[in-house]
C-alpha positions in Angstrom: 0.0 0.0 0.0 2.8 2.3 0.9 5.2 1.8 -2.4 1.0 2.5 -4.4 0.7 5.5 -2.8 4.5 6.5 -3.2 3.9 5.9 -7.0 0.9 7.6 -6.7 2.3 10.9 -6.2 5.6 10.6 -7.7 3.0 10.5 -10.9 1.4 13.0 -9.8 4.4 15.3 -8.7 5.9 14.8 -12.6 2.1 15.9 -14.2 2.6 19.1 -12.0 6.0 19.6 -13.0 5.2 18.9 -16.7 2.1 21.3 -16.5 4.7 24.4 -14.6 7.2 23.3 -17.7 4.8 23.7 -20.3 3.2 27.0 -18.8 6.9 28.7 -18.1 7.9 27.6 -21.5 4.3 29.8 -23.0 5.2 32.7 -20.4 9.0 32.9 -22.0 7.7 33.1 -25.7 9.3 34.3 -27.3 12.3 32.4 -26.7 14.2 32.4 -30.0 13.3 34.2 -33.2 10.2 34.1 -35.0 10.7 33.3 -38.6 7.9 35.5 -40.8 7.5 33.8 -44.3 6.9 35.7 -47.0 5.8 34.0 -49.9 7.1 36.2 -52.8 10.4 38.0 -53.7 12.1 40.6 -51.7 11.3 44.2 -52.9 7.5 43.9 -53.8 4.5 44.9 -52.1 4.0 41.8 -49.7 7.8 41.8 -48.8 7.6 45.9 -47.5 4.5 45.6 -45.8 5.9 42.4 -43.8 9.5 44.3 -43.1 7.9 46.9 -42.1 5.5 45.7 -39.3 8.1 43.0 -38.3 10.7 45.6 -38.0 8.4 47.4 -35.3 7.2 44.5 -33.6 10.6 43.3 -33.4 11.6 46.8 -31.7 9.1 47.5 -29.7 8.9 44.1 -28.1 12.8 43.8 -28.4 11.9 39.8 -30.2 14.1 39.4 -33.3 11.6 38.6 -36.0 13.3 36.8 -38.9 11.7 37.4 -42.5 12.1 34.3 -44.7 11.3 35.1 -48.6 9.6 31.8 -49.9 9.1 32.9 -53.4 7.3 30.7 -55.9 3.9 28.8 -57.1 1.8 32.0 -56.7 3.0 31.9 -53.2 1.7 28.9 -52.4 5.1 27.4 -51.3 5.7 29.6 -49.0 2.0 29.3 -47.3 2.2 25.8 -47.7 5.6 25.8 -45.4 3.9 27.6 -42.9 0.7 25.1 -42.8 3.3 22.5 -42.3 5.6 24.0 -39.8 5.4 23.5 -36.0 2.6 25.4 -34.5 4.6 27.1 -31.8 4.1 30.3 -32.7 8.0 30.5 -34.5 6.6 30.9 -38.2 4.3 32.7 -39.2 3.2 33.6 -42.3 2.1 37.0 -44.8 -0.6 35.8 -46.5 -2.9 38.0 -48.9 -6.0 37.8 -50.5 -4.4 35.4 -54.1 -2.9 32.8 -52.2 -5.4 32.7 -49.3 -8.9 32.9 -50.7 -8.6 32.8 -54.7 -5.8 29.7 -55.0 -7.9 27.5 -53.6 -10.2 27.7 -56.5 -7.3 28.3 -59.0 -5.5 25.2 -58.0 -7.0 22.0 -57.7 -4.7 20.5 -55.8 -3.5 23.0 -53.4 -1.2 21.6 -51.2 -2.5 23.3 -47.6 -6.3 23.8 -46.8 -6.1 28.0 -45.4 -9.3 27.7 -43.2 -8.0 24.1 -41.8 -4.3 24.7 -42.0 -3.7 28.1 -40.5 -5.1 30.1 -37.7 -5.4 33.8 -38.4 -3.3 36.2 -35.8 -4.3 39.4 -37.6 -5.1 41.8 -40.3 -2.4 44.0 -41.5 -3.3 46.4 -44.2 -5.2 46.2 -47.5 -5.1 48.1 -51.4 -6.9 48.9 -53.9 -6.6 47.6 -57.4 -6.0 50.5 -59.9 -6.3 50.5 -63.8 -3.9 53.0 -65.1 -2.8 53.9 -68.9 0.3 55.9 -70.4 0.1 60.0 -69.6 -1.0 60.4 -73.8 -4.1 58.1 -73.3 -7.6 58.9 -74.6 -9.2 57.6 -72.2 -9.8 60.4 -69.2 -12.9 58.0 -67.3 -13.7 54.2 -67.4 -16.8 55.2 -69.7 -14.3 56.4 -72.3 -12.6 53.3 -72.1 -15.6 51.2 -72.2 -17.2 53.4 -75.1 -13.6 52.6 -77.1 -13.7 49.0 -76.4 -17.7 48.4 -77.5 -16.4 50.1 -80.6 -13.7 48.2 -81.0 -14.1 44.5 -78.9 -10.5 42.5 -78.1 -8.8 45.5 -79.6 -7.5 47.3 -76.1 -5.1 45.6 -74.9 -4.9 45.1 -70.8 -1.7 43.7 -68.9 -1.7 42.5 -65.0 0.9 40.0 -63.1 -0.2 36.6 -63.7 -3.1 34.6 -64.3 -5.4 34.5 -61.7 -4.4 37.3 -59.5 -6.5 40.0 -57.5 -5.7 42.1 -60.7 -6.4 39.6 -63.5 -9.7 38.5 -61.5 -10.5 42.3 -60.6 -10.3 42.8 -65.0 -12.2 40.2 -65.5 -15.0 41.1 -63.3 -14.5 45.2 -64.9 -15.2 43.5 -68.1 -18.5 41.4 -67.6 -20.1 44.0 -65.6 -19.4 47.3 -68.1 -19.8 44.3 -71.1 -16.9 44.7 -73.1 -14.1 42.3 -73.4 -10.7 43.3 -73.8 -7.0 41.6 -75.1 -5.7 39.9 -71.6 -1.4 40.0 -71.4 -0.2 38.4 -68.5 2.9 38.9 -67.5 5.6 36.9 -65.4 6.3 40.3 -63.3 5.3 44.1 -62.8 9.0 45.1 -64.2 8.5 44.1 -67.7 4.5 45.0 -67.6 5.6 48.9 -66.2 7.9 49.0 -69.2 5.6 47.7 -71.8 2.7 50.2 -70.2 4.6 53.6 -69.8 6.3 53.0 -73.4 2.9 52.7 -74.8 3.1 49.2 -76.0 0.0 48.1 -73.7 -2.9 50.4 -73.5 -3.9 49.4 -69.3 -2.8 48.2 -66.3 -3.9 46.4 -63.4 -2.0 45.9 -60.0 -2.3 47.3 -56.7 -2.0 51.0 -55.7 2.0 50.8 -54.7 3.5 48.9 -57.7 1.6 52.1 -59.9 1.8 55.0 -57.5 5.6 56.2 -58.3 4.9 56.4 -62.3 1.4 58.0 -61.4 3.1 60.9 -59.4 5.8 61.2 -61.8 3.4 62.2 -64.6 3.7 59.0 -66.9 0.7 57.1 -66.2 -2.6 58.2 -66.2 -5.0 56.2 -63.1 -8.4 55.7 -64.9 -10.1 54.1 -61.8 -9.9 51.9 -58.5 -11.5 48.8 -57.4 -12.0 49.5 -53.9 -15.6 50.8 -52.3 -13.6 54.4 -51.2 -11.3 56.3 -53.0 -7.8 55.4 -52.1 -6.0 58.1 -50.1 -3.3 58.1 -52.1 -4.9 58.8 -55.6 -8.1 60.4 -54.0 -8.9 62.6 -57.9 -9.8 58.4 -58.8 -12.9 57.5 -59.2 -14.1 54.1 -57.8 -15.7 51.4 -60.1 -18.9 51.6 -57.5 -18.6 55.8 -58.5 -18.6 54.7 -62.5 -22.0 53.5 -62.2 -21.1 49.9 -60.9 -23.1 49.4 -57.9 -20.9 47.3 -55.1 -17.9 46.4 -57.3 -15.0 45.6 -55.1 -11.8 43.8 -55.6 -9.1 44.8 -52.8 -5.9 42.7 -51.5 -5.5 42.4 -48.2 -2.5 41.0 -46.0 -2.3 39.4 -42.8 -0.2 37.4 -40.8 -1.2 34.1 -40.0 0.5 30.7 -38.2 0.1 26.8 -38.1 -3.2 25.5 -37.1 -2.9 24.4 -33.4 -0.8 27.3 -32.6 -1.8 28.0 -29.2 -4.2 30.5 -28.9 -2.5 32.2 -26.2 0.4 33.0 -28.2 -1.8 34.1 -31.2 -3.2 36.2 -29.1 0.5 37.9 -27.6 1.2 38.1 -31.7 -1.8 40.0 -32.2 -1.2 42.5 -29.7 2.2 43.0 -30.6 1.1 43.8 -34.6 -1.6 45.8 -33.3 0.4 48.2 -31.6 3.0 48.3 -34.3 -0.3 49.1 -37.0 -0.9 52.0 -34.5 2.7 53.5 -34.5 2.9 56.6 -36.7 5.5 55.4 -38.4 4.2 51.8 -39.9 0.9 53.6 -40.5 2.5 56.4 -42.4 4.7 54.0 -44.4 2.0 51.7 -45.2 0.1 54.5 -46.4 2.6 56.1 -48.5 2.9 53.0 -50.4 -1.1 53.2 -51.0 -2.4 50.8 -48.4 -5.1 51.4 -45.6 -4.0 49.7 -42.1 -6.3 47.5 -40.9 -5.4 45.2 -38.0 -7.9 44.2 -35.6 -8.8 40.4 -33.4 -7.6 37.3 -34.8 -11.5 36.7 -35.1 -11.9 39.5 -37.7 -9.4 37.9 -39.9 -10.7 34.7 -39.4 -14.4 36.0 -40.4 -13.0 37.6 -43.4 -11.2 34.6 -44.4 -14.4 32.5 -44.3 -16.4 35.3 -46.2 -13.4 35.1 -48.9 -13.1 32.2 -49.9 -16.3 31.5 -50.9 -16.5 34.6 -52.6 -13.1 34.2 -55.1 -14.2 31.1 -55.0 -17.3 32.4 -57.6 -15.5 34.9 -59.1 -12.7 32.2 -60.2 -15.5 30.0 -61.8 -16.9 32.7 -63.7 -14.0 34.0 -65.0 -12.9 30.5 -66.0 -9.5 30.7 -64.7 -7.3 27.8 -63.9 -3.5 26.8 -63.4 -3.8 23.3 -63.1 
């Protein structure tokens, strides 16, 4: 009887122990760095918005924040590193609106599941979609351009970065709802595309606000309009698609951090806090803005219910458009 109880609470003894370990070990995160993923090239859009809030978060909380460029598939292997890393709150990932909500119905054999795989920590920033043309165009409002093209159908020619992006998708939609269709030219990159545009070779443009907003203020492009509900701040003489006489339209990307499903949900909610304050800084909010983002941020539950309510909704928009990379 004496050597059951003994064992007893020696058992009991190493659960209490285990369950301090496991709790000092949560209290200490972060206790080596946090590797951010960022599943495109360094230099574009995703890349400086995930610098930039890293940097601060990484300052302010003195952690050191790691970004890791995972470049390739549409961003999917990047994501798809984060779904399958350890969810212990040491990756994380930028994920936007393509390779969140509108791969899943682009690729039919997408390797992670984004509402299974990930948990959502929080909303960073979001941007428009602007169409722009060269400085000489003859188009001065998105009826011009629609008149031109109902004159003259497949003969204007419109240029975006990759298939079944926010931009492509956002064209698409522009095109069924005025009723006009126009020559699609997909490009590998936004390097080659700015060249093609500003020399004239292509008559539009799609991409977010900050890959545009440099040749717009330098006087070579011309922004015709923007996808989002509001004007963006940065190009606020632009009308909106919703202002052209197309009730509702909207096509935005949005970026926010996310980490491996299971991650526990007090450490996504310490990450959450931490790029919250960063998103208020003055600072990161002027930054982001400047590029021609909005700063969003906000509860891991927002995210999450914006998540749910895109997917579905690319999900329709992919289908319709007929889009696929399989």
């Amino acid at each position: 009887m004496l050597i059951r109880t003994f064992s007893r609470s020696l058992c009991a003894a190493a659960l209490g122990l285990a369950a301090a370990t496991g709790a000092l070990a949560q209290a200490a995160y972060p206790a080596k760095p946090i590797r951010l993923i960022v599943p495109f090239p360094p230099g574009g859009g995703t890349d400086m918005i995930a610098r930039t809030v890293a940097q601060k978060v990484a300052d302010t909380n003195k952690w050191n924040v790691i970004v890791d460029n995972r470049p390739g598939a549409g961003g999917n292997l990047g994501v798809d590193a984060a779904a399958k890393a350890a969810p212990d709150g040491y990756t994380l990932v930028m994920g936007q609106t393509s390779n969140l909500a509108i791969n899943p119905s682009l690729y039919s054999k997408l390797p992670y599941d984004p509402l299974k795989d990930l948990v959502p920590v929080a909303l960073v920033s979001s941007a428009p979609i602007v169409m722009a043309a060269p400085a000489n165009t003859p188009y001065k409002t998105f009826a011009d351009l629609v008149a031109a093209a109902k004159a003259k159908p497949d003969g204007i020619t419109l240029g975006y970065s990759g298939n079944g992006t926010v931009a492509h998708l956002a064209g698409e939609q522009a095109e069924n709802a005025a009723g006009i269709k126009l020559r699609h030219i997909p490009y590998k990159g936004a390097s080659q595309a700015m060249t093609d545009l500003v020399g004239g070779n292509i008559d539009l443009y799609m991409s977010a606000v900050p890959t545009l907003l440099g040749q717009v203020r330098n006087g070579k492009l011309r922004p015709i309009v923007v996808t989002s509900l509001k004007r963006s701040a940065q190009l606020p003489d632009t009308p909106t698609l919703a202002e052209s006489g197309y009730k509702d339209f909207e096509a935005i990307s949005w970026y926010g951090v996310l980490a491996p499903a299971g991650t526990p949900d007090a450490i996504v909610q310490q990450l959450n806090k931490a790029i919250n304050e960063a998103l208020k800084q003055p600072d990161v909010a002027e930054k982001l803005r400047s590029e021609g983002g909005d700063v969003l941020g906000g509860t891991s539950q927002k995210f999450d219910q914006l998540l749910r309510a895109e997917v579905p909704r690319w999900s329709k928009i992919v289908k319709d458009s007929g889009a696929s990379l399989d």
